[in-house]
C-alpha positions in Angstrom: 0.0 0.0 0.0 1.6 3.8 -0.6 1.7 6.2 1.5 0.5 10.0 0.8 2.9 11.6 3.1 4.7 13.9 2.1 8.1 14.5 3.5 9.4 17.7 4.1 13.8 17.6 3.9 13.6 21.0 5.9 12.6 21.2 9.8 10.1 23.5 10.4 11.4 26.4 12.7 8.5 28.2 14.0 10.1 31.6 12.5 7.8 34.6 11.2 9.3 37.5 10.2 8.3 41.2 11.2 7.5 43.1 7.8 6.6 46.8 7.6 6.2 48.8 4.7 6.0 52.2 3.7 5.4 54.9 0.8 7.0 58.2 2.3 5.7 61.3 0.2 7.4 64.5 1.1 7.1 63.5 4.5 4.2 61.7 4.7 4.3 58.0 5.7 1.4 56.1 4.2 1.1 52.3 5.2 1.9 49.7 2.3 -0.2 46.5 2.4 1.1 44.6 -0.6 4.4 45.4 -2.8 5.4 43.7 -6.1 7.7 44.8 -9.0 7.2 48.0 -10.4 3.6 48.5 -8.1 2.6 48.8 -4.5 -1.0 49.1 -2.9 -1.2 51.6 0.0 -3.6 50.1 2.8 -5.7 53.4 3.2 -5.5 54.7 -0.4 -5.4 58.7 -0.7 -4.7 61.1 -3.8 -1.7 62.8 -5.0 -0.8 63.7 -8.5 2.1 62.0 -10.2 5.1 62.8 -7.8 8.2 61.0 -6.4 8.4 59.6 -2.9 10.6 56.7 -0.7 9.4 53.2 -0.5 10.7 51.4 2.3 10.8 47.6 3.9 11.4 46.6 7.1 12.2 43.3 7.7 13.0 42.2 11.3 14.1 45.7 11.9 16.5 45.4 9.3 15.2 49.2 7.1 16.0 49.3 3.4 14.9 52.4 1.5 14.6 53.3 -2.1 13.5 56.4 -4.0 10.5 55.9 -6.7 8.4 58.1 -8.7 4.6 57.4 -9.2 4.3 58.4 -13.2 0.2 57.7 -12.6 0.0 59.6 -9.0 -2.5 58.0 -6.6 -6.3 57.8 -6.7 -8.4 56.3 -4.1 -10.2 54.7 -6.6 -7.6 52.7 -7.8 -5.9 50.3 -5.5 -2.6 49.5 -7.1 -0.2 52.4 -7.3 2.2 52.1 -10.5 5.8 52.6 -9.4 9.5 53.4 -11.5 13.1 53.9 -11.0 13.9 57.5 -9.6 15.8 59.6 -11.6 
């Protein structure tokens, strides 16, 4: 008879990392709920015109930071938030 188990090679730790994100725009830090390549979507969404700002990640309290501009702005209607390279 087989088996459906399926083995794992890796132990399972227990570990869960502490994530925070962030859009900073001129000095306004709006909460990021979800982040991918080239987009972001801010958990309350608000509305600016196209503009640049600083997204940053937090990961175990380990900050990185990166400068982006938002070619689209933001709308409230719209939940994701098109980003690009800085100049």
């Amino acid at each position: 008879m087989e088996s459906n188990t399926i083995r794992s090679s890796s132990p399972k730790s227990g570990y869960s990392a502490t994530v925070e994100m962030f859009l900073d725009i001129d000095g306004v830090r709006h909460d990021v709920s979800h982040m991918g390549p080239e987009f972001i979507i801010l958990a309350q969404p608000v509305n600016y015109p196209p503009c640049e700002g600083v997204v940053g990640l937090t990961v175990d309290g380990r900050l990185k930071q990166w400068p982006v501009r938002l070619p689209d702005g933001i709308s409230q209607v719209a939940s994701r938030v098109r980003t690009a390279k800085a100049a």
